[in-house]
C-alpha positions, 0 to 999 in steps of 0.5 A: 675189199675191205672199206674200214678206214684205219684212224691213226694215232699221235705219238702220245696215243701210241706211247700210252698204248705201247706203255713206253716214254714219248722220248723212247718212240722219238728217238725210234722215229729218227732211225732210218732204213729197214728196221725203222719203226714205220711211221706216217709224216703229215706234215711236220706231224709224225703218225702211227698205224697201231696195226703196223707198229704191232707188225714191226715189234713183232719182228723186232721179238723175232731177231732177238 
């Protein structure tokens, strides 16, 4: 098993990573259910896992 411990990043970090408007991710953090972009709530704090979101865009490529 693998001890790395993933960092996981702001919404700011991700937006610059992914190249898209903060509002774009805020807006994609309110949608609910299956297809919601996966997040991490720490407290009022929203967190990403780089590895996850890459997953979900993926996905999102797939059904279009």
């Amino acid at each position: 098993m693998e001890n790395a411990v993933r960092q996981l990043l702001t919404i700011d970090e991700l937006a610059n990573r992914l190249k898209v408007k903060r509002s774009w991710l805020y807006s994609r953090t309110r949608e609910k259910g299956e297809g919601a972009i996966p997040k991490i709530r720490v407290g009022k704090y929203i967190r990403f896992d780089e590895a996850q979101v890459i997953e979900w865009l993926k996905g999102k490529q797939d059904a279009d």
